[in-house]
N, C-alpha and C positions, 0 to 999 in steps of 0.2 A: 704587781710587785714582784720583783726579784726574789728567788727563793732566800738568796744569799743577803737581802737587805733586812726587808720590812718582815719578812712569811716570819724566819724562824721567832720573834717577838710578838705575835700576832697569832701565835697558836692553843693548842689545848691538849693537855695529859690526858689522855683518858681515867687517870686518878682522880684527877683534881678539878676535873670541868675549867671552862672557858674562863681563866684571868681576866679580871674587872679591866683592866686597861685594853683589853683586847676588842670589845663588843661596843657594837654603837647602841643604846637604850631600843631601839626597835628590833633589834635581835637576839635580846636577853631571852627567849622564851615569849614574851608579850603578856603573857595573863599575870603574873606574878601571884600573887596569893590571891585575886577573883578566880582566875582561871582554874589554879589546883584546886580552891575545892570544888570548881566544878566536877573536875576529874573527879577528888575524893567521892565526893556525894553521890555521884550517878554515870562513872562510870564511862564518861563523856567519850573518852578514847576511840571508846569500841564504834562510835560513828566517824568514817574517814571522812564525813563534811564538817564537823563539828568545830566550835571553834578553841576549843583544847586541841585537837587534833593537829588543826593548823598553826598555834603556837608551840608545841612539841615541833613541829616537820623545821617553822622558824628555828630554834632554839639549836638545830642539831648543824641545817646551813648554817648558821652564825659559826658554828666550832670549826665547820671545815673550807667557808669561805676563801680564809687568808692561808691556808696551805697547814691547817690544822689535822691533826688526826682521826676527831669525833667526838662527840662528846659522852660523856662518864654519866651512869644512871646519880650516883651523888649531885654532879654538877646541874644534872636535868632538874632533881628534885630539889637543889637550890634555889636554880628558877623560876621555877613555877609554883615554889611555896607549898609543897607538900613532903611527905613521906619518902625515904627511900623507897620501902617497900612499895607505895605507890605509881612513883614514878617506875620502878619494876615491872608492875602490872602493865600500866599503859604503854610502855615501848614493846610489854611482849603484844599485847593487842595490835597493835600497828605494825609489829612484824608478821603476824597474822594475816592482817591485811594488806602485807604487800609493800608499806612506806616506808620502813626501817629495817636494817640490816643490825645483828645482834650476837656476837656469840661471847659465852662466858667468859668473865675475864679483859674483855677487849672494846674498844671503844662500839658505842652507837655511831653509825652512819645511817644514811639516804640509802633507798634501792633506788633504781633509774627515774621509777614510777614516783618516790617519795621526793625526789629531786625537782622534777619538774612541778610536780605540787608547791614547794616551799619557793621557787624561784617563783611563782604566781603571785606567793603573799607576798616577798620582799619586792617586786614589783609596784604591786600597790602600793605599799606602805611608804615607797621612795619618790613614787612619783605626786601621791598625795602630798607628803612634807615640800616637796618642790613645788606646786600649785599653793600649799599655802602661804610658804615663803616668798614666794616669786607674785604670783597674781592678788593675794590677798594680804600680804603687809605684815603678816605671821613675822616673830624673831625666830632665830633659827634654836634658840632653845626655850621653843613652846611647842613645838609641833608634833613632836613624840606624841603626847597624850590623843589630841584631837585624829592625828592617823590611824592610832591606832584603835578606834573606836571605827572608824570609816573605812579600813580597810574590810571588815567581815562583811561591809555593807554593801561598797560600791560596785554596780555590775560593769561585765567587762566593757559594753558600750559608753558608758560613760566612761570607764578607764582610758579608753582610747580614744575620747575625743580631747579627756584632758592631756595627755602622752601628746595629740596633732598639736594642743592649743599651744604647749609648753615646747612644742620645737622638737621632740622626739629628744628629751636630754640624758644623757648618757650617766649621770649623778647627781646625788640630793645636794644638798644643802653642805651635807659633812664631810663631803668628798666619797661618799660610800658608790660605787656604781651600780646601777641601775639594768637592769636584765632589759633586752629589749622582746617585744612582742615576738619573736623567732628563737628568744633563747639566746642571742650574744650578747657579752660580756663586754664593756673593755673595759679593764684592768691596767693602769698606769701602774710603770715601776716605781714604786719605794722603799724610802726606807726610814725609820725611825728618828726626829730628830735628836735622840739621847746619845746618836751615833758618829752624829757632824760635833767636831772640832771647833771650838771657843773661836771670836772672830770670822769664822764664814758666813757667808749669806746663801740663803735657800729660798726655795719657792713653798708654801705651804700647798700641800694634795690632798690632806686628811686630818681630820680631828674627830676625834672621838666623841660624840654624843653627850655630853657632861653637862648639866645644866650649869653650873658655876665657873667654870672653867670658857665657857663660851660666851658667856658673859662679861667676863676680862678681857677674852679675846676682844671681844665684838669693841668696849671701850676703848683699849690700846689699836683699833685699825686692823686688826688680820683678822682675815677670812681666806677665802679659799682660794689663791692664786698669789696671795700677796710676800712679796720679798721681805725674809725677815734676819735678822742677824742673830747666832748664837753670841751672849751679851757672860753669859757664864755659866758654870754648873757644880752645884752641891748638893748635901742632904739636907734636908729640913720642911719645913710645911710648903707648899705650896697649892695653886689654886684648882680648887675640888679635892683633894688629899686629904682623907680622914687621918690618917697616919703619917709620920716621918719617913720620907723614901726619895731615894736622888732625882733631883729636880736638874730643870737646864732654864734659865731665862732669857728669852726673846725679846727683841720690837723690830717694831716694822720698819721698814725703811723705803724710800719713794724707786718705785721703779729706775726712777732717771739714776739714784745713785748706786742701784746697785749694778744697775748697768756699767757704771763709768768705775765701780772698783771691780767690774773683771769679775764679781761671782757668784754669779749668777749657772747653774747646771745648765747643758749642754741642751736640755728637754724642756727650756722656758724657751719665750719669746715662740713659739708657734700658734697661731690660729685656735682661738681661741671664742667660745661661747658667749651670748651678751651676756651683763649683768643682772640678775632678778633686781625684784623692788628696793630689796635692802641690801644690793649691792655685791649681791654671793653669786659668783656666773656659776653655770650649770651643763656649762657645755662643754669641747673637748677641753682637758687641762690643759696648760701651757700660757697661754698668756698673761702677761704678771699686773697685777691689779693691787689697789689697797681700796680699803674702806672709805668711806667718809670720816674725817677727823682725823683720817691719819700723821703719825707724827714721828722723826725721828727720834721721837725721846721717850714716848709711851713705852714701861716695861711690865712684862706679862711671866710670871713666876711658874711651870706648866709640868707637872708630877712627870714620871718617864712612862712610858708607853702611850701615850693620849695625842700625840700629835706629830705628825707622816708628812712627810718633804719630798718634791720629785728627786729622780735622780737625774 
């Protein structure tokens, strides 16, 4: 992502922790209120294998992923379902031990060491949701839960047979990318569809991990590569949206026409991943794709910050 496109919407105050629109459900932190009180109760932190440990290391990548700043001990103990003061304790524990970086006043980061830890979970986690989705028939918003119960599990030879089985793919299911076994990234440029102008067509790259919201999607035809038209944009409820906040609505439209209205980004039509089971490719972005059922008419109502278009 361009810093100038997708980064600056896709970040984190270190006041305020990681904005909901920002994080895909597997990089919330991961324990939610099991995990903190595991923390609470016993202190979990202070083991660097633990599995608090590792949704703390998740929680803080998640903030700095998209070109965020770190994440805020508030935002931490949002997370993870505990105390300020708790989450206090356990990021000093873990700066103790080397994974976190901490000074008063200023965001939590990764040390080098707490980096590569955290890129091992989100590894797991992306490549599991890809083998469910893809080999085993999984929707793509079911998978959160079943990952993440599997990622604390799976040892790395299995990780890596599934990683050969799945093609070595470069992102899940939600457009998130996928760390590869050496530590590379790629990271396709986006940017926001709240950003693209009424009447154009786009390719979709990313969506945000929302269980209801994916589920519209998935009815209206788009998924992850599919050409879709800004159809309009207001305030008011839309799909996953607790609250009133400016919405933009989408449908999909068949590759063929958006080919033939000319707009389509400069970054579709390249070589491109096969499809998994249900129809979500996995492989490099760019090739323009729709779902089964898709329609030009299906419209998808879709809050602002939840869904990322190439450039």
């Amino acid at each position: 992502m361009s810093a100038g496109d997708g980064g600056a919407a896709m970040t984190e105050s270190a006041a305020d922790g990681p904005r909901g629109p920002q994080m895909s459900r597997d990089e919330r932190g991961g324990a939610g209120a099991t995990g903190g009180a595991r923390a609470t109760t016993t202190g979990e932190a202070h083991d660097v294998d633990s599995t608090v440990t590792q949704d703390y290391l998740k929680a803080v990548w998640a903030a700095c992923e998209w070109g965020g700043a770190g994440a805020s001990i508030t935002g931490l103990a949002r997370r993870m379902g505990v105390a300020a003061s708790t989450a206090s304790e356990n990021v000093a524990r873990l700066v103790e031990a080397g994974l976190l970086e901490h000074e008063p006043y200023r965001a939590v980061t990764l040390s080098e060491k707490g980096r590569r830890r955290a890129m091992g979970m989100i590894r797991r986690h992306r490549i599991l949701e890809t083998y469910l989705v893809t080999r085993l028939g999984f929707e793509w918003d079911e998978v959160h839960a079943e990952a993440e119960v599997l990622e604390h599990a799976v040892s790395e030879r299995l990780l890596a047979a599934l990683d050969a089985a799945l093609g070595h793919p470069v992102r899940d299911p939600h457009g998130d990318p996928i760390p590869a076994a050496d530590g590379r990234i790629v990271q396709p440029a986006l940017r926001s569809i709240d950003t693209v102008g009424v009447g154009r067509t786009v390719v979709v790259g990313r969506i945000r991990d929302e269980s209801s919201l994916l589920r519209d999607l998935r009815r209206a035809g788009i998924g992850l590569d599919t050409p879709v038209r800004v159809v309009s944009r207001d305030s008011g409820p839309a799909s996953g949206a607790s609250r009133s906040r400016r919405t933009t609505t989408v449908r999909a439209v068949s590759p063929e026409s958006a080919a033939g209205a000319g707009g389509l980004p400069s970054s579709a039509g390249a070589a491109g991943g096969p499809p998994g089971a249900a129809g979500l490719p996995m492989g490099e972005p760019g090739t323009t794709r729709s779902l089964p059922g898709a329609s030009d008419t299906a419209e998808v109502v879709v809050p602002a910050g939840t869904l990322w278009v190439l450039v």
